[in-house]
C-alpha positions in Angstrom: -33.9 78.9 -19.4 -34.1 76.2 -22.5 -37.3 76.0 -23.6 -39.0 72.5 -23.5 -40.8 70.7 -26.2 -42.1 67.7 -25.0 -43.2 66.8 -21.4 -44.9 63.7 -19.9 -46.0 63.3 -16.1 -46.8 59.9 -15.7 -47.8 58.8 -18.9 -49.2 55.1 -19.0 -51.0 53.6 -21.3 -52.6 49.8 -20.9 -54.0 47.2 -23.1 -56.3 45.3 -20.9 -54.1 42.9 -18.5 -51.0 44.1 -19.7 -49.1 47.8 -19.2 -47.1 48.6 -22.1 -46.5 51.6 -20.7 -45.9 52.6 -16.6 -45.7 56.3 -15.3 -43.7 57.6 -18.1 -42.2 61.4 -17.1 -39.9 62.6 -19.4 -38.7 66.2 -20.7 -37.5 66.9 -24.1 -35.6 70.2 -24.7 -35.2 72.8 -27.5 -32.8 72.3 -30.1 -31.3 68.7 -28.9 -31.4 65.3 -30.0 -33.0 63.5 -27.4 -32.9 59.4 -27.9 -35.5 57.3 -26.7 -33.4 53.9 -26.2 -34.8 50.4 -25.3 -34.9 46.9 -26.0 -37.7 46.0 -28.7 -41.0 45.8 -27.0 -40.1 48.1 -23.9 -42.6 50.9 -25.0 -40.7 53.2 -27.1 -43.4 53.4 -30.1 -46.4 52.8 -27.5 -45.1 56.4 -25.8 -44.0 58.2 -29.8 -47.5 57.1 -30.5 -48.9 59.1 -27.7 -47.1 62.0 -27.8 -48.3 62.3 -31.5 -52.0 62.0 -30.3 -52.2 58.4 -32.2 -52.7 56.7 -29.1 -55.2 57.9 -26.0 -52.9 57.1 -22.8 -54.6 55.7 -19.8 -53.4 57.6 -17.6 -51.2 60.6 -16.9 -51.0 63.7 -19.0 -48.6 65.0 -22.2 -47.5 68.6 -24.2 -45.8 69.1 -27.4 -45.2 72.6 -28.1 -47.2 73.4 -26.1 -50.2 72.1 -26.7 -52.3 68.7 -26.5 -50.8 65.3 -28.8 -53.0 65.6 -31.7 -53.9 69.1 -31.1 -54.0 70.9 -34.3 -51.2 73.4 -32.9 -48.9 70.2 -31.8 -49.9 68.6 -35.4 -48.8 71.3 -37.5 -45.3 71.7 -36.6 -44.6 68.1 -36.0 -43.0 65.7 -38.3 -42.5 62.2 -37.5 -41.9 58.7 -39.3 -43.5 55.6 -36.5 -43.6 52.0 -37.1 -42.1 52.5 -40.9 -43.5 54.8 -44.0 -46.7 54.1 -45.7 -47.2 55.0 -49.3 -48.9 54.5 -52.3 -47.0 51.2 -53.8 -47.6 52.6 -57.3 -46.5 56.5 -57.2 -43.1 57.2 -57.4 -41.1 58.6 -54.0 -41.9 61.6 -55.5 -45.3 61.9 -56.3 -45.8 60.2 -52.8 -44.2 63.2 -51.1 -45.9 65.8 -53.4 -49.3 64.2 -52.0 -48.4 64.7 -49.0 -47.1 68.2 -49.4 -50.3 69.1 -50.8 -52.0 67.7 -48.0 -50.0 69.6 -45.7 -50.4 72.6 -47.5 -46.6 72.8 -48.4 -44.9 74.0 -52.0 -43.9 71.2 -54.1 -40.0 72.8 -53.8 -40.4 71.8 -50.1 -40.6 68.4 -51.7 -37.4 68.7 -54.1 -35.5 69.7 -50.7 -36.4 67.0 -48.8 -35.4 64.4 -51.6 -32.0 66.2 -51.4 -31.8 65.7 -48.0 -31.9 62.1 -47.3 -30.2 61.3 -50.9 -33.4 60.3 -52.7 -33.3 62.9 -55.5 -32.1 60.7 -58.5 -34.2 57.6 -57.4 -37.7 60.0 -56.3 -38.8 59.0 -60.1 -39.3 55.5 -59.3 -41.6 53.5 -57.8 -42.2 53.2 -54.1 -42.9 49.6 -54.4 -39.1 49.3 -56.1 -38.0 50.8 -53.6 -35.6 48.6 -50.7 -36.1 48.9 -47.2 -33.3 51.4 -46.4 -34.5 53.7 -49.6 -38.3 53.2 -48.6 -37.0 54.3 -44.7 -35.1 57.3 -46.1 -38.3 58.5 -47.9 -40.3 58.1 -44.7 -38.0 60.6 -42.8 -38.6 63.2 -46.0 -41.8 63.1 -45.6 -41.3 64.0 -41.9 -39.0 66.8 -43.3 -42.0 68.6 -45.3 -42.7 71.8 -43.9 -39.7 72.4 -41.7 -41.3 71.2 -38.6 -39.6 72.4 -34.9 -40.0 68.4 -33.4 -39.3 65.7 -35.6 -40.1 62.7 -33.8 -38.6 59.2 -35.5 -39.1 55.7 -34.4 -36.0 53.8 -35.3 -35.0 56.0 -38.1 -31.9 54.1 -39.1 -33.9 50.7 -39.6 -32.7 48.7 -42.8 -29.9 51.2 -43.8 -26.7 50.0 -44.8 -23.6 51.1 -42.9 -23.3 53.9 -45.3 -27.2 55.4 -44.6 -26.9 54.7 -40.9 -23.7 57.5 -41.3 -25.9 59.7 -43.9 -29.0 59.6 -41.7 -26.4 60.5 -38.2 -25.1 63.1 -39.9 -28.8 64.7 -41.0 -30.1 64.4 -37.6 -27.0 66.5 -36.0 -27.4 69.1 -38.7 -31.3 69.5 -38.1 -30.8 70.1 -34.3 -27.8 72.5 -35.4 -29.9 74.3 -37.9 -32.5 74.5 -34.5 -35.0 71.6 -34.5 -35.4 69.3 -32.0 -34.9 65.5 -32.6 -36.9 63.0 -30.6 -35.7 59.2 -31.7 -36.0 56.0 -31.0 -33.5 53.1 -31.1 -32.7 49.6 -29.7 -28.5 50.8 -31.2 -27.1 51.9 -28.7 -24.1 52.6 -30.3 -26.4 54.6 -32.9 -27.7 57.2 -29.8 -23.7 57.2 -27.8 -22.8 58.9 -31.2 -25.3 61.7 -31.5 -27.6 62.6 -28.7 -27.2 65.1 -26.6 -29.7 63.2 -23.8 -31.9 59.7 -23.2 -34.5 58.2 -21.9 -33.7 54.7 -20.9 -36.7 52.6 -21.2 -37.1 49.0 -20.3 -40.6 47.4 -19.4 -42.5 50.1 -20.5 -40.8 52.3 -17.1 -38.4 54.8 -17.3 -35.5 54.1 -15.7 -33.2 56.9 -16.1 -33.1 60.4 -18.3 -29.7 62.4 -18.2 -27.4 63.1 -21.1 -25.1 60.5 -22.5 -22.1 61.8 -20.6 -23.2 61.4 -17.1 -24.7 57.8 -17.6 -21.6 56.7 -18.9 -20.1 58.0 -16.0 -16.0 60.1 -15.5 -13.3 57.6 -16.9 -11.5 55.3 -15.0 -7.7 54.0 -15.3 -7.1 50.9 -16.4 -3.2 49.4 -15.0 -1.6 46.3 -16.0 1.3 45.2 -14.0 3.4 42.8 -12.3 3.6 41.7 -9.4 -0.2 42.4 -9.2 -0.4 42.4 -5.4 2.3 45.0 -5.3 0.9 47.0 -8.2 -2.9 47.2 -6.2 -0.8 48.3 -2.9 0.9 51.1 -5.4 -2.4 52.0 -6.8 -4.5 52.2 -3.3 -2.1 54.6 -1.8 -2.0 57.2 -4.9 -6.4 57.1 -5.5 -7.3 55.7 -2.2 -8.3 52.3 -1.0 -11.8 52.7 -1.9 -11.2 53.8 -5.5 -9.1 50.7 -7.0 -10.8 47.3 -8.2 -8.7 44.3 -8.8 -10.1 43.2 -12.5 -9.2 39.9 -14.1 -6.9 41.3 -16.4 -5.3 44.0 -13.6 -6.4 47.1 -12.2 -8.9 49.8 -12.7 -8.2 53.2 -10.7 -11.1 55.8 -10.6 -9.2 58.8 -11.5 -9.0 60.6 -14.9 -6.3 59.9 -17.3 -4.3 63.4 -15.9 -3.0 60.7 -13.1 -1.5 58.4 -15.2 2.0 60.1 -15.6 1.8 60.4 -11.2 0.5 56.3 -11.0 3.1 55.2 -13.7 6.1 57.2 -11.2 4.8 55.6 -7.8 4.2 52.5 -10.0 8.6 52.7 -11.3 9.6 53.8 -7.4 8.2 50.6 -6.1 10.1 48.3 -8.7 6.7 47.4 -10.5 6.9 46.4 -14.1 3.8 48.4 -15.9 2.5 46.8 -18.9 0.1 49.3 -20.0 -1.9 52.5 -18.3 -5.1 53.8 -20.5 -8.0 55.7 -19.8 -11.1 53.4 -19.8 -14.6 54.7 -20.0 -18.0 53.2 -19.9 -20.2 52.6 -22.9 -23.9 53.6 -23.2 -24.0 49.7 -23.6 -22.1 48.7 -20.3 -24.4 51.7 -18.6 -27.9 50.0 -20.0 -27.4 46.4 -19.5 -25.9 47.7 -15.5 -29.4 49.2 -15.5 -32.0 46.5 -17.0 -30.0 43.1 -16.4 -32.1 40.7 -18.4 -34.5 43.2 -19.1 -32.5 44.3 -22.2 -33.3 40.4 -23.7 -31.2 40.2 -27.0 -32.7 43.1 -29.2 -30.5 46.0 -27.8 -27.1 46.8 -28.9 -26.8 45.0 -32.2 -28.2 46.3 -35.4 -31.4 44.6 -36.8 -30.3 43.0 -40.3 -29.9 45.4 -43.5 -31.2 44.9 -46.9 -29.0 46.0 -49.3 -29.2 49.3 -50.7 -30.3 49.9 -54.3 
């Protein structure tokens, strides 16, 4: 049985009249990425903030590793990065991270690695306040690094990275959870959390809406049939998948059977004299799935990246 590294039964949290967060229950597993996704202001960082005994929820209860948020057991082998880093302006990435490490109880080679990690080494010399946004992001999630922690938890990790660092910091999160930590993120991208988590939390209006890995959101693939006559084709297509399985798009047909049928469809499609223009294997994004789920809920921070400042 997977062990489980974070649980919530009903976590909410309230700031007088208004509930950031409502009855939150979510479970986060051992060795997975799990992503946290949500339009800006649905609760994400509220519930992170919890979880890492930063906030007192108002109600309902949480575990990380087995312990309490904040607990000295959960603390110790936790490393996270919320709302953006916070260092000294005036030490260099370096010496911020050895201050930490010291802090933490942690050899200063733990600090050399984590500069490796996110690609910080030859800048960790300068000064944080030189730093971009991107760069001063990247040395936030090394500081989370220090120690080797089992749950990293990271609020929108990928914030102010250029395309390049959005790929760098994807491809360190799939190596953490392959090297055995677990990954707990947040993102509004939902691109970004399609491409490497293994499960999500969909969270809009401070409620959970859903929690189930990427692949059954999106859903089995569909077929996708362009043809003429269309009246002809959709008779065609209802007696191969059924009547019940065939929508009449705009733009033609979509069948709900995997792309294994196409080669039988495009035959029955021949035999009846139809003229196929094209037969592909259509699937639903994460971002088709979310906005199925919240409507206007979503509002217009989801999906689309939040604007970079140029790496340095």
């Amino acid at each position: 049985m997977t062990n489980t590294i974070v649980v919530t039964d009903r976590l909410t949290k309230r700031y007088g009249e208004r509930l950031a967060v409502s009855d939150v229950s979510l479970t986060v597993r051992s060795g997975e990425v799990y992503g946290f996704l949500g339009p800006n202001g649905a609760g994400k960082t509220t519930t992170l903030r919890m979880l890492l005994g930063l906030v007192r929820p108002t109600s309902g209860s949480a575990t990380v590793l087995g312990h309490g948020p904040g607990e000295p057991g959960a603390v110790a082998r936790t490393g996270a990065l919320i709302e953006g880093p916070g260092f000294y302006p005036y030490l260099s990435g370096r010496d911020n991270l050895r201050v930490m490490a010291r802090y933490q109880r942690v050899p200063d080679r733990a600090v050399e690695s984590a500069l490796q990690r996110v690609d910080l080494a030859e800048r960790g010399d300068d000064a944080f306040k030189s730093y971009s946004l991107g760069m001063k992001q990247r040395l936030g999630v090394a500081s989370a690094l220090l120690g080797e922690p089992d749950l990293l938890v990271l609020d929108e990790p990928t914030n102010g990275l250029d395309p390049g660092g959005m790929a760098d910091m994807r491809r360190l999160i799939v190596d953490l959870a392959g090297q055995g930590q677990t990954v707990m993120l947040s993102s509004h991208l939902l691109s970004e959390v399609q491409e490497i988590c293994d499960r999500v939390g969909v969270i809009a209006g401070g409620r959970l809406l859903a929690e189930s890995t990427v692949a059954d959101l999106r859903g089995g693939s569909t077929l996708l049939v362009r043809a003429d006559p269309v009246d002809q084709a959709l008779a065609v297509a209802m007696r191969v998948a059924g009547d019940d399985a065939v929508q009449l798009l705009d733009d033609g047909l979509s069948l709900e059977l995997g792309e294994d049928w196409a080669p039988e469809l495009a035959r029955a499609l021949v035999g009846a004299g139809v003229d196929i223009r094209e037969i592909r294997p259509s699937e639903r994004s994460l971002e088709d799935v979310f906005f199925e789920m919240t409507g206007d809920a979503a509002g217009p921070g989801v999906g689309a990246a939040a604007p970079v400042e140029e790496e340095r």
